[in-house]
N, C-alpha and C positions, 0 to 999 in steps of 0.2 A: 110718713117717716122719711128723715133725709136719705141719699144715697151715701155709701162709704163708697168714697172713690178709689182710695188707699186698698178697699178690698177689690174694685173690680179690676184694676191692673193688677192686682197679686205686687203689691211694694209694700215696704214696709212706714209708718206714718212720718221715720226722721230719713227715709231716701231720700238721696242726693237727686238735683235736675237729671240730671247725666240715669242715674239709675231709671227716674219715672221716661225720661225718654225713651232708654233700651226696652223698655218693659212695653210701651206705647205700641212700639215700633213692631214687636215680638208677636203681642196681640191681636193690632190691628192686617197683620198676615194671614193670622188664625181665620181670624174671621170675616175677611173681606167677602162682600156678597157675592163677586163674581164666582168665586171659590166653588166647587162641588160640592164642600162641607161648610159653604159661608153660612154666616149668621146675622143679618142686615139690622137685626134690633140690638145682636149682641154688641156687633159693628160702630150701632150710633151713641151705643151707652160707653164703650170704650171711648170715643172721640170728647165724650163729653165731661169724662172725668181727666182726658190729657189739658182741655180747654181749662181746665181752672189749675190740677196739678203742674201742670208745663208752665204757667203765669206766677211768678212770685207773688206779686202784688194778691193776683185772685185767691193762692194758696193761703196765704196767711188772712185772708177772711175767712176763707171756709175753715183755717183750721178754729179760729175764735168762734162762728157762731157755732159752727158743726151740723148738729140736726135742723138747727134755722137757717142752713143758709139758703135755701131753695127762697124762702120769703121773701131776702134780698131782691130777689128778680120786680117784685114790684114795688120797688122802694129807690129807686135809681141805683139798683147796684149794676149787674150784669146777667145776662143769660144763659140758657144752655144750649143743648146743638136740637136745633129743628130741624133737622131731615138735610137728605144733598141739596146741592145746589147747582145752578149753572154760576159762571164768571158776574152775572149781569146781577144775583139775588146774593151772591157771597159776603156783603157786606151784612146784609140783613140778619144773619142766623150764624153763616161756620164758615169760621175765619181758621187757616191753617197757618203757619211760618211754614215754607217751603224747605228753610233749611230743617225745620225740625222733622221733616220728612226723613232728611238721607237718604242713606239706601232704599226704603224703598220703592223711591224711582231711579233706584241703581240698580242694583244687587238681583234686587224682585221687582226691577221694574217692569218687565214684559208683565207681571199680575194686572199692572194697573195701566199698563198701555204703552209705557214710555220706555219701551227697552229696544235700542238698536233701529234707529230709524235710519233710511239712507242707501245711498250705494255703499252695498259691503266694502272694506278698508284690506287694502292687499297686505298681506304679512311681507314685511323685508328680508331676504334672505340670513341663511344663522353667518358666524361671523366663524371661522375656521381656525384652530392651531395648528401650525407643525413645529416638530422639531428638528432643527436642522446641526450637524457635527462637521466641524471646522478643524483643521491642524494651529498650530500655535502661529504660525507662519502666515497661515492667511489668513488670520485678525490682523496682524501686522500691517499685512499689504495689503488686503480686497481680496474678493476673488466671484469668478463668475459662475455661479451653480444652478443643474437644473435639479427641479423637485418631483416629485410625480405625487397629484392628491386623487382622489373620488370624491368627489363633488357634486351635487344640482346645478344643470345648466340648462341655458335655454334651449328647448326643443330645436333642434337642427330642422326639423320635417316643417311644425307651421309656423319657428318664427318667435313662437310665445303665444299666440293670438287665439289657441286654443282649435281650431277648425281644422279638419281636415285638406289640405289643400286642395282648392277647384270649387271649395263648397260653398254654399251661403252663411253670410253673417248677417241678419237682419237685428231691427231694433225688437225690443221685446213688446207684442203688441198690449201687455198689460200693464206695465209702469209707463209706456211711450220712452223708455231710453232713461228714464231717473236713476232704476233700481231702487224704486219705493213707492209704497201704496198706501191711500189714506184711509181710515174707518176712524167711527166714531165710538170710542170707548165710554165706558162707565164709567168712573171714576170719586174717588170721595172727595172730588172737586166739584162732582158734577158729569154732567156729559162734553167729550172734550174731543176734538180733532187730533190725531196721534197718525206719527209715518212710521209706518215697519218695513224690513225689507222685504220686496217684490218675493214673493215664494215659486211665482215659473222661473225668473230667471235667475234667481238666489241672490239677488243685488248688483248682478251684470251691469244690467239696462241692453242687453243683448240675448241673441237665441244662435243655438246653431242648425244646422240642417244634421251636419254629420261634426261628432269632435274626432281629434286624431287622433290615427291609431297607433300611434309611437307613444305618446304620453299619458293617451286617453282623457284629455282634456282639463291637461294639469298645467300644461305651460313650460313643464322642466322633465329633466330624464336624468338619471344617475349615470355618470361619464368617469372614466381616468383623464387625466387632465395633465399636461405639463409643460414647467412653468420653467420660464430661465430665470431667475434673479441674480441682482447683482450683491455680493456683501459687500460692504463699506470697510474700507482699510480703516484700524484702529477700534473695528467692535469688541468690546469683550464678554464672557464669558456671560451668562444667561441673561442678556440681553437682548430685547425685543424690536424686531420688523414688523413694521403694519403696511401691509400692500394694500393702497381700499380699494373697493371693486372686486374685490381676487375671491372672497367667499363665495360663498350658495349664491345662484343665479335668486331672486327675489320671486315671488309667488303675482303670475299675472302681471309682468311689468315691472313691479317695485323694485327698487334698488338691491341692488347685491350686495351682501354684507364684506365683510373687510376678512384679510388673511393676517393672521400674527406668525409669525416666522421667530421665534425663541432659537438663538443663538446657545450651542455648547461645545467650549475649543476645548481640545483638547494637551494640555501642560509639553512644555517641552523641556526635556530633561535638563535642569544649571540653570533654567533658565526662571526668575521671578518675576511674576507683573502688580505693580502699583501704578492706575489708573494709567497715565500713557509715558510712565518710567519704567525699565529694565533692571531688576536686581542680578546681579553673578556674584560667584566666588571666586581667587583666582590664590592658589597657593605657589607662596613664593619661598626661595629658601633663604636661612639664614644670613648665608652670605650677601643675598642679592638684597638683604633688606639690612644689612651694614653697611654694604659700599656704594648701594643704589643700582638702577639697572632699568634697559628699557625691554618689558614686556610686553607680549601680544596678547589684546584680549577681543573676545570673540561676541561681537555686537550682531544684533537682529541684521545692520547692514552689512554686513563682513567683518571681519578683523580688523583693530585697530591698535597701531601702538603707543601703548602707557608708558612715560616716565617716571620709573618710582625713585625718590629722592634718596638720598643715604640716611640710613637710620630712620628709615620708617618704622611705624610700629605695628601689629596685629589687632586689623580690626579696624582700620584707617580704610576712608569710604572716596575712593576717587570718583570724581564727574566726569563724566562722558558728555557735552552740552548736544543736543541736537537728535543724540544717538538712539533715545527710543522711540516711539510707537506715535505715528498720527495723533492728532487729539482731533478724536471723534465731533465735537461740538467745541468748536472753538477750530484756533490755527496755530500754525505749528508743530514739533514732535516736541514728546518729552525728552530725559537724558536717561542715560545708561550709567548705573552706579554700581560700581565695581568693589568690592569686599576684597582688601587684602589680610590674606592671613599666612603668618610664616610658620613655616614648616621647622619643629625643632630636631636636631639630628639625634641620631640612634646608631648604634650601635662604632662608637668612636674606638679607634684605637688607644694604644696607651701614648703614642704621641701627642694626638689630633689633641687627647686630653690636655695635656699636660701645655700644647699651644695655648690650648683655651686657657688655662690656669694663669699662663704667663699674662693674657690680654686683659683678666680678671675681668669678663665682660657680664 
């Protein structure tokens, strides 16, 4: 009687590749021999229902003859899986796609040998925020400020280097200095040459005599730290410094991660900002905006004096050219744009009125 292959992956007869893969994939972990709980016949019957379900072409024979199609095999159709193989017999019998593998010489791939071969890979240090509070003033201009963080740095005592100072550092006599060791795994390739890392020296490729006793043989120490930086004239408001280097000292060497310094000024009262322009108000009185007048208005760079024409109106936007703020990227300052608004009079006599009446203004 033929095999239902659809039943021994547990899929259903109109699963997708995708689904008979995940299902392969699922199974063939169950039951891989090396396993404590493997099952090396369940193993080979798995493989041999992905060999036809995994192939379209083979799919759609088995699904036409069904219980015949085992007969095919001597009829020049194709085969099924005859047992492992080495690299040298793999054509003859059990042929895989590597990539329909995946994960399992990812994920799980220490099951089947291929997980983590090498000198271990040093972690790069984490990368740090601060927040840093600014006046309105010294976005304007710069300013030079120090920070104080807690950080991971490199050990002061050995340097980084892990050792105790005075001590030996030799090569590790079981990888000779690789940080990786070879053995011959099992595999449903076959039997296969596979690097893992060295377990005396955890992927060193070194040994110590004594590690230090400041870090205990970490490389970094938890420190308060403090840093001068400079702000840049013309930052604003929750914008971002990147110092690189300035993070966690790196794990064994590796690079040190980056500090982001997040800018927050604090508003300065009259005063508005649009990117590197200056908004103000500046109240003027009736009279000075019927006959004109020269007024003082009050810029990031000091005071300056305004010409207001006769018969301006309220709500009339004078330029200031030059007068605001650095531009941060780029060159230049922006301007200072000045809001005139007049002031209507209150509480007039019965003269004052009756002037106005006359001017019919």
């Amino acid at each position: 009687m033929g095999k239902d292959y659809y039943k021994i992956l547990e899929v259903a007869k109109g699963a997708s590749q995708d689904e008979i893969k995940k299902a392969f994939r699922k199974k063939a972990h169950e039951c891989h021999p090396d396993k404590a709980n493997g099952n090396e016949a369940k193993f080979k019957e798995i493989n041999e229902a992905y060999q036809v379900l995994g192939d379209p072409k083979k799919r759609g024979q088995y699904d036409q003859f069904g219980s015949s199609f085992e007969n095919m095999q001597g009829a020049g159709g194709f085969g099924g899986f005859d047992g492992f193989r080495d690299f040298s017999g793999a054509a003859n019998g059990f042929n895989v796609n590597m990539d329909d593998l995946g994960d399992i010489f990812g994920g799980i791939g220490d099951m089947f040998g291929f997980g983590g071969g090498g000198r271990s890979r040093s972690a790069s240090g984490r990368d740090l925020q601060l927040l840093v509070n600014i006046d309105f003033m010294d976005a304007v201009f710069g300013i030079d400020k120090e920070v104080i963080i807690n950080k991971q740095v490199i050990c002061d005592r050995c340097k980084g280097n892990l050792a105790e100072p005075g001590t030996k550092i030799e090569t590790c006599g079981i990888c000779k200095g690789t940080g990786q060791t070879t053995r011959v795994q099992r595999t449903i390739l076959g039997n296969m040459q596979v690097n893992t890392v060295c377990e005396s020296c955890r992927g060193e490729g070194k040994t110590y005599s004594k590690l230090c006793t400041k870090c205990s043989g970490k490389g970094r120490v938890m420190d308060r730290v403090s840093l001068k930086i400079k702000i840049p004239a013309g930052i604003d408001n929750n914008e971002t410094i990147r110092l690189s280097g300035q993070g966690e000292a790196g794990d064994k060497g590796a690079t040190a991660g980056d500090l982001y310094l997040k800018v927050q000024v604090t508003p300065k009262p009259g005063f508005e900002r649009s990117g590197a322009d200056v908004k103000t108000e500046v109240n003027i009185s009736f009279t000075q905006a019927a006959l004109g007048d020269k007024i003082d208005i009050e810029t990031v760079h000091g005071p300056v004096k305004l010409k207001v024409p006769a018969g301006a109106e309220s709500g009339t936007v004078f330029k200031l050219r030059n007068k605001g703020i650095e531009r941060l990227q780029g060159s230049g300052r922006g301007d200072h744009l000045a809001t005139i608004n007049i002031k209507t009079p209150r509480n007039l006599s019965r003269k004052q009125k009756e002037l106005l009446k006359e001017l019919n203004l």
